[in-house]
C-alpha positions in Angstrom: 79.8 -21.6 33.1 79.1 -24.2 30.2 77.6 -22.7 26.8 74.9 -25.1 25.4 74.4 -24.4 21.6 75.5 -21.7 19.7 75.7 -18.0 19.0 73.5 -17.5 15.8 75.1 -15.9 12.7 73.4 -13.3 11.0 71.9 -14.8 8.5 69.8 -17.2 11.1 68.9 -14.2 12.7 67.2 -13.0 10.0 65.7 -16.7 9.0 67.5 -16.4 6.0 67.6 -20.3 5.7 64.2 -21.2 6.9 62.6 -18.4 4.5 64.9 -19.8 1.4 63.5 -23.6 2.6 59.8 -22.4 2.6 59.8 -20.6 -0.6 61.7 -23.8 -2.2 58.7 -25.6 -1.1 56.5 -23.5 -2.0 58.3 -23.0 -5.7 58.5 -27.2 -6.1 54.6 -27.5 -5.4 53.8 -24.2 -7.6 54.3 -26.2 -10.8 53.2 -29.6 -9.9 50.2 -31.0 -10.1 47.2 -29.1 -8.6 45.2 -31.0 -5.5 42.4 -28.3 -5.6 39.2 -29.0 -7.2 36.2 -26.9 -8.4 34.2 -28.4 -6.4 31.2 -28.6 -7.2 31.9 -28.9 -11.1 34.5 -31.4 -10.3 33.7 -34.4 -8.1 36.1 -36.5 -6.8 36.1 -40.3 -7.2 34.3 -42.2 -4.5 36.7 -45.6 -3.6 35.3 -48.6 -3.2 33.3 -49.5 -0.1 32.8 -45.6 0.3 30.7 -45.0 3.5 28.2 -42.3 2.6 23.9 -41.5 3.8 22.5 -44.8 4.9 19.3 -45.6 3.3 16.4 -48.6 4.4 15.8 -51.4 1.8 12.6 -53.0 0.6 11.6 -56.4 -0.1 9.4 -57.5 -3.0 6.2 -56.5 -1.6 7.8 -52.8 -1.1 7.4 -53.0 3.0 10.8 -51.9 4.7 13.2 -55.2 5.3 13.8 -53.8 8.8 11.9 -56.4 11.4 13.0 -53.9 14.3 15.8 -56.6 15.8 17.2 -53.2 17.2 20.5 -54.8 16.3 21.4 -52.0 14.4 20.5 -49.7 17.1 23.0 -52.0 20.0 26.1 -52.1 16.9 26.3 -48.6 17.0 29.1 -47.0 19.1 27.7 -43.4 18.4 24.1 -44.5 19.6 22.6 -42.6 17.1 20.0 -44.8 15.4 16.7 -44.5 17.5 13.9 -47.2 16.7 10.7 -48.0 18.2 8.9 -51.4 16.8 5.1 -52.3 16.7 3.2 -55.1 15.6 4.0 -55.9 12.3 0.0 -56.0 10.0 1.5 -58.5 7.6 1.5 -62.7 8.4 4.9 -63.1 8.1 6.5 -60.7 10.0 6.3 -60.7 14.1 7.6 -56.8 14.4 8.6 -53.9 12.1 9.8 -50.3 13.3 7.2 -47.9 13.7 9.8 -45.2 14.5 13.3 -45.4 12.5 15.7 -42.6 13.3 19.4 -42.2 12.4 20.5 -38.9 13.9 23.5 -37.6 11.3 24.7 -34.9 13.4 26.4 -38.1 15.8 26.5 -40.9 13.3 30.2 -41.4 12.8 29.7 -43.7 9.2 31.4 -46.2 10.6 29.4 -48.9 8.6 28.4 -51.2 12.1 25.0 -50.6 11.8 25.2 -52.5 8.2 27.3 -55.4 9.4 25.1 -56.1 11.8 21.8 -56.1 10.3 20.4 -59.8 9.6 18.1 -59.3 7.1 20.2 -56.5 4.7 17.8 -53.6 5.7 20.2 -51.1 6.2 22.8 -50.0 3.5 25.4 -47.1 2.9 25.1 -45.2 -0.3 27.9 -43.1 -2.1 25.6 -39.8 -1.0 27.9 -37.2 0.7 26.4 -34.0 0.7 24.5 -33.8 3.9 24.2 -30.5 4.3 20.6 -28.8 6.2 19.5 -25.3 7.2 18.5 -27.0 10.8 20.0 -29.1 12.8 16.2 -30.8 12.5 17.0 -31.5 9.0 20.1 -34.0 10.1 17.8 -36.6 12.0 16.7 -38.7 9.3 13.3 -40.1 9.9 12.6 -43.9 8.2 10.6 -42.3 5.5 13.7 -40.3 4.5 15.7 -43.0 4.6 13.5 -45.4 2.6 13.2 -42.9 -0.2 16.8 -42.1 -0.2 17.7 -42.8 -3.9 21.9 -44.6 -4.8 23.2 -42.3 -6.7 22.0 -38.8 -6.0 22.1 -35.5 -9.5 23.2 -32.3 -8.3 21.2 -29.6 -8.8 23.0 -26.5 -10.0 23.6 -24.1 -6.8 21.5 -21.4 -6.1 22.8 -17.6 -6.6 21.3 -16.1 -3.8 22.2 -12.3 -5.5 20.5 -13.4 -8.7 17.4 -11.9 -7.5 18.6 -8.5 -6.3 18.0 -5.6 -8.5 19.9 -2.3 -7.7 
């Protein structure tokens, strides 16, 4: 009968070498330079062309940009962006959307919906903290998303133990 491998010595029994490796590893990145932040005290440095919160433009007149072309809504390969037009009351408008509605629990921020908007209605801000104590909170209706402001200040976290006396 053939032998394939080999019989292990006693010091690969014990893991000897992979424990020395890991601890090396472990030792090199101890004293470099730390990737942990204290977050949210220390914010990390959006790129460039960062995807964040959509928000809805205005014109001049302060009326959304959106004329409803539901192009958006077709770009959008996580069909999360809902929109129902009506007659638009201004002269120089055919259509605007009655109902706008990105849902953020299934928008990817993939950026189509941006690309393919005609008339620049629809922009990505640096906003990333999305977080919501319902899941109702995530779908983002087009008043939400018309007063969503660029750039967004934190508000210091609440203690929720603050309160409690013992």
């Amino acid at each position: 009968m053939k032998k394939v491998g080999h019989e292990m010595t006693l010091t690969e029994k014990m893991y000897l070498p992979a424990i020395t490796k890991g601890l090396s590893l472990t030792f090199k990145h101890l004293f470099g330079k730390k990737v942990t932040m204290q977050y949210p005290e220390e914010r990390w440095e959006k790129p460039e062309g960062y995807r964040g919160l959509h928000k809805l433009t205005k014109d001049d007149q302060g009326r959304p940009k959106c004329v409803a072309c539901y192009m958006c809504a077709t770009a959008c390969p996580a069909e999360c962006i809902t929109i129902e037009a009506a007659g638009a009351p201004w002269p120089d408008r055919e259509k605007y959307p009655n109902r706008f509605e990105i849902d953020m629990l299934r928008c990817i921020f993939c950026g189509m919906c941006v690309e393919a908007c005609p008339e620049d209605a629809i922009v990505m801000t640096e906003r990333s903290e999305l977080a919501a104590e319902s899941r109702a909170d995530l779908i983002y209706t087009k008043e939400r998303l018309l007063a969503v402001e660029e750039r967004v200040t934190l508000t210091p976290p609440r203690r929720p133990l603050d309160n409690v006396h013992y």
